[in-house]
N, C-alpha and C positions, 0 to 999 in steps of 0.2 A: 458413738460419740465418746467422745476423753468425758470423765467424769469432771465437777468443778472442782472437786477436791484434789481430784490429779492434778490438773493445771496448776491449782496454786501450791503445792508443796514441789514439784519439779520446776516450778519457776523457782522458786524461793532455794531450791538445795539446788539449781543450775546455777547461780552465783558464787555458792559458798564451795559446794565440795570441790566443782570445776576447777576451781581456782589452787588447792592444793597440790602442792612441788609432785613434780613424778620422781623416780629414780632411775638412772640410768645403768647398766652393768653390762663393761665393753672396754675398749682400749681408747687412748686417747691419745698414742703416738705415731710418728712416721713410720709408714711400712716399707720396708723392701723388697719386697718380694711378692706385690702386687694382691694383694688378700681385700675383698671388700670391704669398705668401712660401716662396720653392724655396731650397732649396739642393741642389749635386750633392755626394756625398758616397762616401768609401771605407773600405771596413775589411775585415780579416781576415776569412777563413774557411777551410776542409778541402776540399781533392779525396780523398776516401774509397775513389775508385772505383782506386787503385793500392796499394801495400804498399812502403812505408811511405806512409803518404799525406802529401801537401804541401802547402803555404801557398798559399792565392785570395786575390787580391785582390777584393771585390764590391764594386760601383760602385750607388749607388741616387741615390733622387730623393726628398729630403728637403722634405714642405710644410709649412707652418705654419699655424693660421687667423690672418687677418688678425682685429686687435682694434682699438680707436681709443686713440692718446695723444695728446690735446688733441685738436687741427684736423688729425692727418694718420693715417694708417693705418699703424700700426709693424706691419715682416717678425717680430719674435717677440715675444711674450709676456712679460708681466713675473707669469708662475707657472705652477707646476708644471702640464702638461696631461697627460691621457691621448692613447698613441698605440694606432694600430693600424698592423702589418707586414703588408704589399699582397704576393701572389706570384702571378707570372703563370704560364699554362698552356703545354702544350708548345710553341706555336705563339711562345712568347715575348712580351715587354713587347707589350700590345695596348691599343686604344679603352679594354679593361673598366677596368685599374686607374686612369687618370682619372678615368674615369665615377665608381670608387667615393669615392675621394679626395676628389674636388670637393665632393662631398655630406658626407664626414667633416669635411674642413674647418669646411665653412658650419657645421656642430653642434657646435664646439670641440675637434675632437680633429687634434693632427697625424699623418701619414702616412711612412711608407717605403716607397715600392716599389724593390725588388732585381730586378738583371736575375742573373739565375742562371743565364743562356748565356753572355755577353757573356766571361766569365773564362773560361768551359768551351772557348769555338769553337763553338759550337753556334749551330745556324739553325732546329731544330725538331725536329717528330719525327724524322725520318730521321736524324739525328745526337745526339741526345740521347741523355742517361746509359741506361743499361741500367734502371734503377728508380729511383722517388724515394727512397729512402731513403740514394741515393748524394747528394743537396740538402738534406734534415735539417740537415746542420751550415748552412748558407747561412742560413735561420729563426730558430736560435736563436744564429748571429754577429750577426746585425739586432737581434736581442730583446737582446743584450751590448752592444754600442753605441748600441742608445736609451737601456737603463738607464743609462748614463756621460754621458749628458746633461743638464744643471745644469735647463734646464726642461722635463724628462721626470719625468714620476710614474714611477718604476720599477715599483709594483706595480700601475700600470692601464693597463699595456699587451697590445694584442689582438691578432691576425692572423686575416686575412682571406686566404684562397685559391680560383683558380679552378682546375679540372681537374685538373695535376699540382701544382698550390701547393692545392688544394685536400686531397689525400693529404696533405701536408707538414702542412697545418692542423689536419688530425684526431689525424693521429700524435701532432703536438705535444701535442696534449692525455694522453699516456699517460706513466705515470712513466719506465717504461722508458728512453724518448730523451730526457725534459725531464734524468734523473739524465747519460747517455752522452753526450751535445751539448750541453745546457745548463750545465753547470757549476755547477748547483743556483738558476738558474733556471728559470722557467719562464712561459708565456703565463697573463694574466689569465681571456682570454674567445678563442671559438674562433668564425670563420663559415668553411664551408665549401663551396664551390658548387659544386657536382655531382661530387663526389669519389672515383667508383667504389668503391662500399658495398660490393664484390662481394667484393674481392680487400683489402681492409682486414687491416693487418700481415703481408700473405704478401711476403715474403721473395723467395722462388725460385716465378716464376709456374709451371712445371708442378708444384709442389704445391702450388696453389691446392685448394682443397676444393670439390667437387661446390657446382654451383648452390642446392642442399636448403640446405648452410649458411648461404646468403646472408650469409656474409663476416662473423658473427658472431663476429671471432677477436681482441676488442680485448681487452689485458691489463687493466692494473690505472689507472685514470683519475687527472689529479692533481687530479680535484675539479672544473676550470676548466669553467665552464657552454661548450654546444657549439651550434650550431646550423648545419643539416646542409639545403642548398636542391636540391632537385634537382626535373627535368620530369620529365610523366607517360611522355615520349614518348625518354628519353635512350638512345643509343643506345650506350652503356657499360654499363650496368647493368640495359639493358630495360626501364626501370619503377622504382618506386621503393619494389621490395618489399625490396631489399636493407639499406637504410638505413632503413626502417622497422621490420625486423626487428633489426636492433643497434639504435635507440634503445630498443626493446622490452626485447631483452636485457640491456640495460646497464644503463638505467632500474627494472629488477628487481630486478638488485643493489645498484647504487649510486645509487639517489634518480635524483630528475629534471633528471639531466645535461645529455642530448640533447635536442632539440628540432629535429623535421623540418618543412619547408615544402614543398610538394610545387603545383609548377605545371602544372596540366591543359593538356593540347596540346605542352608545350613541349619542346625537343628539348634536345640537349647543348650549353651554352654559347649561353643562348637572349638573355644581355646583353652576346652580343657584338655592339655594333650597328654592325656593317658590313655590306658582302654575304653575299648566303647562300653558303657553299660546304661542301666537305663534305673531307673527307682518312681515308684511311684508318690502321690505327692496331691493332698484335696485340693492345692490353689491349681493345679494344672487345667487345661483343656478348659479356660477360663472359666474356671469355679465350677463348672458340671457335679461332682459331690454335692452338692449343696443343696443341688434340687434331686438329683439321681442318688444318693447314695453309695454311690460307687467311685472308689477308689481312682483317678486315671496312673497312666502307666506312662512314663514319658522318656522318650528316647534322648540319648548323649553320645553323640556321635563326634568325634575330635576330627577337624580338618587343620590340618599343617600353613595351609597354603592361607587360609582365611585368618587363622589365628595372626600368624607374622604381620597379615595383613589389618586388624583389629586393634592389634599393639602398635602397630604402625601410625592408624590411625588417630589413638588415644597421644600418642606422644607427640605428634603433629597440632594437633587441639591444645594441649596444655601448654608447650611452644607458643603457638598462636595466643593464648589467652591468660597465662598468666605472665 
């Protein structure tokens, strides 16, 4: 469980620091010659993982969709767009968040992807936070400073996560942290790619709950429609009875929240499309470490055809929903 002392100093520094100007540094004129519209960009956020916790700097990658003014291709917009907030997996800023961005773009919506190491020191699993939940505040500091921007829709902004930004994207969806981190914000619309269904809201992983639960431990939802990708073949969750089973569960309760896509053959992190490799990793093979001691080993196997297909999907959903 969050300590009571955590809650109350990340509520209380989720109003104040949130709220501080980011900085952008990027162009701000009509291109010619068709170049993406980027900016690099910085703003506040929480190291949660000390007591008292303290000021991040996070550094992201701000795109725009190119539109036409007159004869040339203007870097922004002249109105209000829907965004979606990009979060990379352990392994850090990778292929995937282009991949997805590029495709958001082209459909009208701009992008942030956040590097959520780069301020920690971190190089990947081996040095990463103890839990996502210690990157929470990073999500909904992005979702604070796209609201603060003049041609940002505030209220049709999404996020999009893979692996450990994928946790981040499900949680965001729960009142609980949109009220603790957000500052009474919160995400429009939810995609989440291969999120480890297993272990959803556990805290402290040796009380993770028996496999039987299949990680059906989601609080109270803020409404925001979800949609939850995972392969037949992931080797986090073994399958994708976990996440089938909470949008079951959830769905029961509260209307037709979630929404699973479920890729036959495909393994964990199946759009990331570089080489295959594989790393090992204690939340895999649904917490087995925990009680074995042993390390699992999990394969990453890129498919072409699934990935196109995934990004597909995601851009279709946020269409739909924001």
């Amino acid at each position: 469980m969050i300590s009571n002392s955590l809650v109350v100093v990340a509520s209380f520094l989720a109003l104040s620091v949130f709220s501080l100007p980011g900085r952008a540094h990027g162009e701000s004129e009509c291109l010619q010659d068709g170049r993406p519209a980027i900016s690099f960009v910085e703003f506040s956020s929480l190291d949660v993982s000390v007591q008292p916790p303290v000021a991040l700097t996070i550094k992201g990658k701000l795109q725009f969709p190119q539109v036409r003014g007159g004869m040339a291709h203007c870097d922004y917009p002249r109105r209000m767009l829907p965004a979606v907030v990009i979060l990379h997996g352990s392994a850090g800023v990778d292929f995937r968040g282009q991949f997805y961005a590029e495709a958001l773009n082209a459909a009208g919506f701009a992008t942030l992807e956040i590097d959520m190491w780069e301020a920690r020191g971190v190089t990947g699993i081996a040095n990463r936070p103890a839990l996502p939940i210690l990157t929470y505040t990073d999500a909904f500091a992005a979702l604070a400073y796209l609201s603060s921007q003049g041609d940002i829709d505030p209220s049709r902004i999404g996020v999009l996560g893979f692996s450990w930004g994928a946790v981040i994207s499900l949680a965001a969806a729960e009142q609980l942290y949109a009220s603790l981190f957000g500052g009474g914000l919160h995400f429009a619309a939810h995609v989440s790619n291969y999120p480890v269904c297993y272990g959803v809201n556990n805290t402290t992983i040796p009380a993770l709950d028996p496999p039987a639960q299949k990680g059906a431990q989601f609080l109270v939802p803020t409404g925001a429609p979800i949609l939850i990708q995972v392969g037949s073949d992931d080797g986090y969750d073994n399958g994708p009875e976990h996440c089938l089973e909470l949008r079951d569960q959830i769905n029961a309760i509260h209307g037709p929240i979630i929404d699973v896509a479920v890729y036959e053959g495909a393994t964990h992190a199946w759009d990331r499309l570089q080489v295959p490799t594989s790393a090992r990793d204690p939340f895999a093979d649904e917490g087995s470490f925990f009680t074995t001691g042993v390390v699992p080993l999990v394969s990453i196997e890129p498919n072409v055809a699934m990935a196109y297909a995934s990004r597909r999907n995601a851009v279709r959903f946020f269409l739909d929903k924001l």
